[in-house]
C-alpha positions in Angstrom: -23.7 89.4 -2.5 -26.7 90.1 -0.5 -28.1 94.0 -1.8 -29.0 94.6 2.0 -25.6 94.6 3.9 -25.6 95.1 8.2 -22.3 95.4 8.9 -19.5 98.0 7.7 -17.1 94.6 6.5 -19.9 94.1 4.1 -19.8 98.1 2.9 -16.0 97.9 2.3 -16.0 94.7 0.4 -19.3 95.9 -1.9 -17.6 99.6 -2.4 -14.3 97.7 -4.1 -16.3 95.4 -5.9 -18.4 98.3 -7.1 -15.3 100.0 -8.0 -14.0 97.2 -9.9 -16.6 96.9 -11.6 -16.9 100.8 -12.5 -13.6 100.1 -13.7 -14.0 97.1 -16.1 -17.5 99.4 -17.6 -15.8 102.0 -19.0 -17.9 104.9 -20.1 -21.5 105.0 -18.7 -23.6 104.4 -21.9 -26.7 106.6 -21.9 -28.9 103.6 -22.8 -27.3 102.2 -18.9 -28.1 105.3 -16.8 -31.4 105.7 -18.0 -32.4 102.0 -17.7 -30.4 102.6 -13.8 -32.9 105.5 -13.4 -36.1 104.0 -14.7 -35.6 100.7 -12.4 -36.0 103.5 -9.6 -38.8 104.9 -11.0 -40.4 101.6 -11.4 -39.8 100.8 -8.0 -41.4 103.6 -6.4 -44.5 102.9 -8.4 -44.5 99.3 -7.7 -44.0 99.5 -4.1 -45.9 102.9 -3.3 -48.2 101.2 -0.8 -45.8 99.3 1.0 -43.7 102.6 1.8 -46.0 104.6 2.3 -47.5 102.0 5.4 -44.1 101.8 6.7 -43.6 106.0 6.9 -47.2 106.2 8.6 -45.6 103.0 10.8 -42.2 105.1 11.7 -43.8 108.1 12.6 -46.6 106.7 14.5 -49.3 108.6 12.2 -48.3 110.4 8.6 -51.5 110.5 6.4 -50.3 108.5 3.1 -51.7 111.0 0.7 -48.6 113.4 2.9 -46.0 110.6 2.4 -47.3 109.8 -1.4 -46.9 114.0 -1.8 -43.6 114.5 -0.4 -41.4 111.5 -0.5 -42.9 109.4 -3.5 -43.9 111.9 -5.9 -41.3 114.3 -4.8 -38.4 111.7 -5.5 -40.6 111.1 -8.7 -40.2 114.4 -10.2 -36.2 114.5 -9.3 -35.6 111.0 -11.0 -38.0 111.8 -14.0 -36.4 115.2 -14.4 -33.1 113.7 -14.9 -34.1 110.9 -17.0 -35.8 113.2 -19.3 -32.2 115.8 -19.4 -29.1 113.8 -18.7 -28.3 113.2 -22.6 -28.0 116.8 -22.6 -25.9 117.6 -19.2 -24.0 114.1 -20.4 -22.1 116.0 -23.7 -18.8 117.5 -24.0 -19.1 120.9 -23.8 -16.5 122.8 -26.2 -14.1 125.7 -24.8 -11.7 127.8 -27.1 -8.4 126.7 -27.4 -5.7 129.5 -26.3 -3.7 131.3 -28.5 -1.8 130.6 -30.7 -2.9 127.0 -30.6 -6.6 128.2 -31.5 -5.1 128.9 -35.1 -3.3 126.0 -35.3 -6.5 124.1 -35.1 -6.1 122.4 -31.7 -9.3 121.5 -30.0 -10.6 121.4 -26.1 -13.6 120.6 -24.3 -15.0 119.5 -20.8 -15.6 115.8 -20.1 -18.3 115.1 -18.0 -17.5 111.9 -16.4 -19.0 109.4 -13.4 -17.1 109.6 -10.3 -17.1 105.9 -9.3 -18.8 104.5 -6.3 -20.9 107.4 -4.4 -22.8 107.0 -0.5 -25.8 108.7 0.2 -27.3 108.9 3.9 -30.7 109.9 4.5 -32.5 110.8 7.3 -35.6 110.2 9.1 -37.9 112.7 7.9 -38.3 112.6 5.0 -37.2 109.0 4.3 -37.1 108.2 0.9 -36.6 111.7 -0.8 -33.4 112.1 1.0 -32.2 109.3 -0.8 -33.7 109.3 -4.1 -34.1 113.0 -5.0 -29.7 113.0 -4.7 -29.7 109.4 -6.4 -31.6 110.3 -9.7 -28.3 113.3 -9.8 -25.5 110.1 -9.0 -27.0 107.9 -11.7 -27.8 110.4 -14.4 -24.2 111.0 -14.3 -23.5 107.3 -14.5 -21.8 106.2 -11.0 -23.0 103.4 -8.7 -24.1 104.4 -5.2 -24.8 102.5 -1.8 -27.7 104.1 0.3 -27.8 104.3 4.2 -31.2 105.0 5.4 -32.1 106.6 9.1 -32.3 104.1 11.8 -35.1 106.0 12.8 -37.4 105.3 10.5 -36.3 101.4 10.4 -39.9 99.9 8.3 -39.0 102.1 5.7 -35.7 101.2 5.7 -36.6 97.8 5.4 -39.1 98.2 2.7 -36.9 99.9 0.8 -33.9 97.6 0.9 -35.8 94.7 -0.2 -37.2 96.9 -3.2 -33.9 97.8 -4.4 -32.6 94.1 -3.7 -35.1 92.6 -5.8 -34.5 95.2 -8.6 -30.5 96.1 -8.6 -27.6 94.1 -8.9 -25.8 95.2 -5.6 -22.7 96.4 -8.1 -25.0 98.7 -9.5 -26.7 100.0 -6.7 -27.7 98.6 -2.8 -28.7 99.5 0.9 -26.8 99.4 4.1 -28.9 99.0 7.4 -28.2 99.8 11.0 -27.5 102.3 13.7 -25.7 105.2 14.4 -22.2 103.0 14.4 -23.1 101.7 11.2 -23.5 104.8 10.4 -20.0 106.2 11.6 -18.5 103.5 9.5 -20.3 104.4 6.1 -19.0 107.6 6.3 -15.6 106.5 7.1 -15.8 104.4 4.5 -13.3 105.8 0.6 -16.5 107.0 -1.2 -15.8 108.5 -4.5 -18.6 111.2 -2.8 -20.4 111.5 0.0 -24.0 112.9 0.4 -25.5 113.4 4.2 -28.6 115.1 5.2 -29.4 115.6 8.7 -28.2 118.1 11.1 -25.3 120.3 11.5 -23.3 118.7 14.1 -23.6 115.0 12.4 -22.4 116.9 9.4 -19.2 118.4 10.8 -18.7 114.6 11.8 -19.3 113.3 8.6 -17.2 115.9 7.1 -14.2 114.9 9.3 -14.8 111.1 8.8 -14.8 111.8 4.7 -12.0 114.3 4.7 -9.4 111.3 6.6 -10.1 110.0 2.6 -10.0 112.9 1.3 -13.5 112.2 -0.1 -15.9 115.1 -1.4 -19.2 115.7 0.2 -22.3 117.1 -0.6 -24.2 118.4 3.0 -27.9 119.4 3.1 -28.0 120.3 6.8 -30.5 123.1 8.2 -30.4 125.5 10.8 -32.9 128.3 12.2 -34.8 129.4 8.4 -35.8 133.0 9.0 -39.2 134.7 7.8 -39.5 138.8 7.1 -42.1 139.3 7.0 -42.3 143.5 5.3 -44.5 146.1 6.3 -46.3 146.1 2.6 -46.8 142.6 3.0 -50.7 141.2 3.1 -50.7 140.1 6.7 -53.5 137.7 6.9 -52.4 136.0 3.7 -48.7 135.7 5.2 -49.9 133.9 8.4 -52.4 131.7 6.3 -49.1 130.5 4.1 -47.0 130.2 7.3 -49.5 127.9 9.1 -49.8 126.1 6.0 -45.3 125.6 5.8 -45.1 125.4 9.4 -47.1 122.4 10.1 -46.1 120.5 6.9 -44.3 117.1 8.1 -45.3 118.2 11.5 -42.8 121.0 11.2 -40.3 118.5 10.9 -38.3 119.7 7.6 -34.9 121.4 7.6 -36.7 124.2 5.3 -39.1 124.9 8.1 -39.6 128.5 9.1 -38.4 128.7 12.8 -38.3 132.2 13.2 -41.0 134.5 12.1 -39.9 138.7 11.9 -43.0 140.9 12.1 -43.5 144.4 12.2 -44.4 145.2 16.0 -47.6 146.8 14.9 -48.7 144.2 13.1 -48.2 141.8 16.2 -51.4 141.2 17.0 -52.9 141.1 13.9 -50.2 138.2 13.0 -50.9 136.2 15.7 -54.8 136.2 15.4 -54.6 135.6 11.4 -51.9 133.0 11.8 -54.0 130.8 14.7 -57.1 131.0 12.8 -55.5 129.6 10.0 -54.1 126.7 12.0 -57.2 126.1 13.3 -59.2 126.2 10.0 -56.3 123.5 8.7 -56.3 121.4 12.2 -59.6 122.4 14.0 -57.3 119.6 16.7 -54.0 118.1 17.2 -54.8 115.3 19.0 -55.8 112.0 16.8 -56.3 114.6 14.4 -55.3 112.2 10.5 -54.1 114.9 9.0 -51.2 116.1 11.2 -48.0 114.5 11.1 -46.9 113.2 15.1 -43.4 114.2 15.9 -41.5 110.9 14.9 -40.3 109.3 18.2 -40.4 110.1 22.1 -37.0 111.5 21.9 -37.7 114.4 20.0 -41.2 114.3 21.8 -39.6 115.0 24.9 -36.3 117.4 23.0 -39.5 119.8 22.0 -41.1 119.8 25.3 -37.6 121.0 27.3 -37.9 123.8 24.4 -41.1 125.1 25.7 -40.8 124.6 28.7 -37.1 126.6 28.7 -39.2 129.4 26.7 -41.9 129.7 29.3 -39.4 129.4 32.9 -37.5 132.6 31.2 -40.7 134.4 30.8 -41.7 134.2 26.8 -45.6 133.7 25.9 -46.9 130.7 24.2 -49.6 130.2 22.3 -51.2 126.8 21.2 -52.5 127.1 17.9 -55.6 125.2 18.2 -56.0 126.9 21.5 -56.1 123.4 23.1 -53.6 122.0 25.4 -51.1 119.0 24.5 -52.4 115.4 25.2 -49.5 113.9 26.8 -50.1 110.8 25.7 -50.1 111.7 21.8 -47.1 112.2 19.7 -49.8 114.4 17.8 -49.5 118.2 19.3 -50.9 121.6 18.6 -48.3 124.1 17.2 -46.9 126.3 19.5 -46.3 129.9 19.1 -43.1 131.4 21.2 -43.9 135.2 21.2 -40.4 137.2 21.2 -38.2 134.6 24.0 -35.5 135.7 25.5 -32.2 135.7 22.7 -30.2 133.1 24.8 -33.7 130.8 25.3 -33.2 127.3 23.7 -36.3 128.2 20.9 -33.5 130.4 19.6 -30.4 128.6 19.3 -31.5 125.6 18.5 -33.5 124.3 15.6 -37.0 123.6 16.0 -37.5 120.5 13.7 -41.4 120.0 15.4 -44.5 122.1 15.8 -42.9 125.4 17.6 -42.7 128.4 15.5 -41.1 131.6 17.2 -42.6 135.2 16.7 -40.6 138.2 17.1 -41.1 141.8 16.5 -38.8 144.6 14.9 -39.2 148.2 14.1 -37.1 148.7 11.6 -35.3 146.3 8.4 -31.7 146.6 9.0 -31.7 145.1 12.4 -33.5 142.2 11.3 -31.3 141.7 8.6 -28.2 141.9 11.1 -29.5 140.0 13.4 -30.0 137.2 10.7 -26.5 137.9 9.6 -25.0 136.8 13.2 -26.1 133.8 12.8 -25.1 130.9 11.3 -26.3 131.0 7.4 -29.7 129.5 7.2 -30.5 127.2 4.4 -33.8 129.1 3.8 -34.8 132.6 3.7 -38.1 133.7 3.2 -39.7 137.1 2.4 -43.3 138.9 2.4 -44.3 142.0 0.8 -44.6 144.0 -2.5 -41.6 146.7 -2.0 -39.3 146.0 -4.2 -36.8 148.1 -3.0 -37.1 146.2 0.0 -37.0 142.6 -1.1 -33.9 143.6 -3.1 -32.1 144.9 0.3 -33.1 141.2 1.9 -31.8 139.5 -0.9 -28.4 141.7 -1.4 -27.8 141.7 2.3 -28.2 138.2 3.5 -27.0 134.7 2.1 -29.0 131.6 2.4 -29.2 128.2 0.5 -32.1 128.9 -0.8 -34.9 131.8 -0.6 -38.8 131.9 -1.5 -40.9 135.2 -1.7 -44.5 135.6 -0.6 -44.1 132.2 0.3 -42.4 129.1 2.0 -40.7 126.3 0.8 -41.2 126.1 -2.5 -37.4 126.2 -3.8 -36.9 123.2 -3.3 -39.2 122.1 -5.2 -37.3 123.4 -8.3 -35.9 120.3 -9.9 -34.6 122.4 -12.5 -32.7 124.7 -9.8 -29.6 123.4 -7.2 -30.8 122.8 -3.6 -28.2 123.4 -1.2 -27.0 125.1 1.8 -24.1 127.5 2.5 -21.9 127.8 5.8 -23.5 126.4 8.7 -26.5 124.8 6.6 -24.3 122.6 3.9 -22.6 122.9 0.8 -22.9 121.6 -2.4 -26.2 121.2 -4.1 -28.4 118.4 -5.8 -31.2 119.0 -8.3 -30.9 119.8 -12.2 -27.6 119.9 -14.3 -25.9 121.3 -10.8 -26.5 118.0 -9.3 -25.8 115.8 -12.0 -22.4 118.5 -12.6 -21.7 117.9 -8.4 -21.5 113.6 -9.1 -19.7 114.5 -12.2 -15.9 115.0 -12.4 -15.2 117.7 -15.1 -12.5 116.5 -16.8 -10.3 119.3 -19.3 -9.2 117.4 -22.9 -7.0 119.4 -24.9 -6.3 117.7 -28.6 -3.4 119.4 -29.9 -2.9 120.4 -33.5 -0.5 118.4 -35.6 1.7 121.2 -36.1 4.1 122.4 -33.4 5.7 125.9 -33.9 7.5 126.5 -31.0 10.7 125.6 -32.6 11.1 127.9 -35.4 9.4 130.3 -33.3 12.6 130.6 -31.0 10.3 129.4 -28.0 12.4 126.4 -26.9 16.0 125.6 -25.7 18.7 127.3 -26.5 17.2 130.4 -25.8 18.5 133.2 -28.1 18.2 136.9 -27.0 15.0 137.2 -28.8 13.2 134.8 -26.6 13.6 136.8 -23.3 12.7 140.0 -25.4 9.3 138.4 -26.4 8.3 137.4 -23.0 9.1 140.5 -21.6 6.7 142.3 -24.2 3.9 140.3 -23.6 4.1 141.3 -19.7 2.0 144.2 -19.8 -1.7 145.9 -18.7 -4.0 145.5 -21.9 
């Protein structure tokens, strides 16, 4: 059977012959996964160049050292992570035996076992991490999987495809190409799990496409990541590491910082630090190597309605270079929405492109309930050195994830779950929590050779002593 399938008839019949043959293996051995998880590794070092081409192809301009950085190494350090830990997460892991039983020398423990057959689909930007950071999780814990890459991002797709065909028995792992209703079918299709990323409102559908199997997902979805930034915070070095988060992947990552809380008398003082720091990373946007274009003319013209909504209700914007868009480039400066209108598109939808969104507060607990009436982000980021204050943000607000004095760094913890909550996913991948999510945890109890319940007056015919006992064990200590 071919490794790179095109129609959903082809997923079906490779997701029963990869259960079958789950089925005939047995247990995983650990010598198995890790020769799974170093043919992965393997891959991505043989075939670095090729991807990388075909991101800088997809997006119509990613430098490579950006694509080798985020989606090669990145993928790199989740898949080496797990090869290097799994024998550990893999053990049983003992749990008391209840009373009396524990006595009696009865024994129990927790059974970490592969789920079967799981589906991960990626999106577009960042192609290959979507896929491969939740895959080194599904095969550390010993199940097969079948990847569905964006559409979007088609050359990489296809580079990747014929890597993993060349490499992997399609039983053991393979690829799925096509559109959006290729798409719809993989997530239809009786997974033993399901892992999307992409945006909320594909998620909900995937969730309701999964749940007609009854099949549990993992979603990494987004939403609007907020930024406090605190009155004690360093101001200039706040806007330097905002420019520097902002415009990574062209501001196209669901961790992104969309809006930006500052003190209003620090304002000003913001917005010059922050657009000198742009500029001192991209003096220009246009043909400029360095920055990421936004991926396709869609979303091209999905950011311009943004901006142009923010300005016909009144907001400012700022281009950071100071330079204005080449409408022929996909390349374009970041811009900076200056407190829009609350019902303005910049601030109920997310950004996923160069537009950050600048608002001012006077005091915490407003900021923090106007975070709270809104969907939960999947990031949450905070500046400053009170700590009485970073404690509030961090006991009053729930996020997936949060970094302090900084952005998006969490998820670069492959020793730490990555996940959302509410509105921005569930679930998590990364570390033992991912390898635990593809798991099934499975109770054993071995009991002891010697049964008492007999003599003990515990089974029928109840005598007069067997109700008293119950009833004195029915009490408050």
């Amino acid at each position: 059977m071919n490794a790179n399938l095109r129609s959903i008839d082809e997923v079906g019949e490779l997701l029963a012959a990869q259960r079958q043959a789950f089925d005939r293996e047995g247990a995983v051995s650990l010598e198995t996964r890790k020769r799974r998880l170093q043919a992965v590794i393997d891959l991505l070092v043989a075939e670095q160049g090729p991807l990388v081409e075909a991101m800088d192809a997809d997006f119509g301009g990613r430098h490579p050292g950006y694509g080798l950085m985020t989606d090669i190494l990145g993928a790199l350090a989740s898949l080496k992570h797990a090869r290097e830990h799994f024998e550990g997460w893999m053990q049983r892991d003992p749990r008391p035996a209840f009373a009396p039983y524990d006595q009696l020398g009865a024994e129990a423990w927790v059974q970490y076992q592969p789920k079967g057959s799981v589906g991960i689909i990626g999106t577009w930007n960042a192609p290959l991490f979507t896929l491969l950071s939740p895959l080194a999780g599904v095969l550390a814990a010993g199940n097969r999987a079948i990847l569905k890459p964006s559409e979007v991002t088609a050359n990489t797709a296809s580079v990747l495809a014929a890597a993993i065909g060349e490499r992997f028995d399609p039983l053991e792992l393979a690829v799925v190409t096509g559109g959006v209703e290729v798409g719809q079918g993989f997530a239809s299709q009786p997974f033993d799990h399901l892992v999307f990323t992409g945006s909320t409102a594909i998620g909900r559908d995937v969730m309701r496409r999964a749940a007609e199997n009854l099949v549990p997902v993992t979603l990494e979805l987004g939403g609007k990541s907020p930024v406090i930034v605190g009155r004690s915070a360093d101001i200039a070095d706040a806007a330097r590491r905002l420019a520097i988060a902002k415009l990574t992947n062209g501001g196209q990552i669901c961790v992104s910082p969309d809006l930006v809380y500052v003190p209003v008398e620090h304002k000003q003082a913001f917005i010059e630090a922050f657009r000198a720091a742009v500029t001192a990373l991209y003096p220009s946007a246009n043909g400029n190597p360095d920055l990421v274009a936004v991926v396709n003319e869609r979303h091209l013209q999905r950011i311009d309605r943004y901006l142009a909504d923010a300005v016909e209700q009144g907001a400012e914007v700022l281009c950071c270079p100071g330079e204005a868009p080449v409408a022929s480039s996909r390349k374009r400066p970041l811009s900076l929405v200056v407190n829009p209108p609350l019902h303005s598109r910049v601030m109920e939808e997310e950004l996923f492109g160069p537009i950050m969104v600048l608002l001012t507060y006077s005091d915490l607990p407003s900021v923090v309930a106007e975070i709270n009436a809104r969907p939960r982000p999947l990031a949450l980021y905070y500046f400053g050195q009170n700590p009485a204050e970073q404690d509030y943000v961090l006991s009053h607000t729930l996020s997936g994830g949060v970094t302090i004095n900084d952005a998006m760094l969490h998820p670069a913890m492959h020793d730490a779950p990555f996940g959302g909550v509410g509105a921005s996913g569930m679930g998590h991948y990364h570390g033992r929590e991912g390898f635990c999510q593809f798991s099934h945890a499975r109770t054993v109890f071995k009991a002891p050779a010697y049964d008492p319940r007999g003599e003990w007056g515990m089974l029928p015919p109840y005598g007069e002593q067997f109700l008293m006992a119950m009833q004195a064990q029915v009490n408050a200590d």
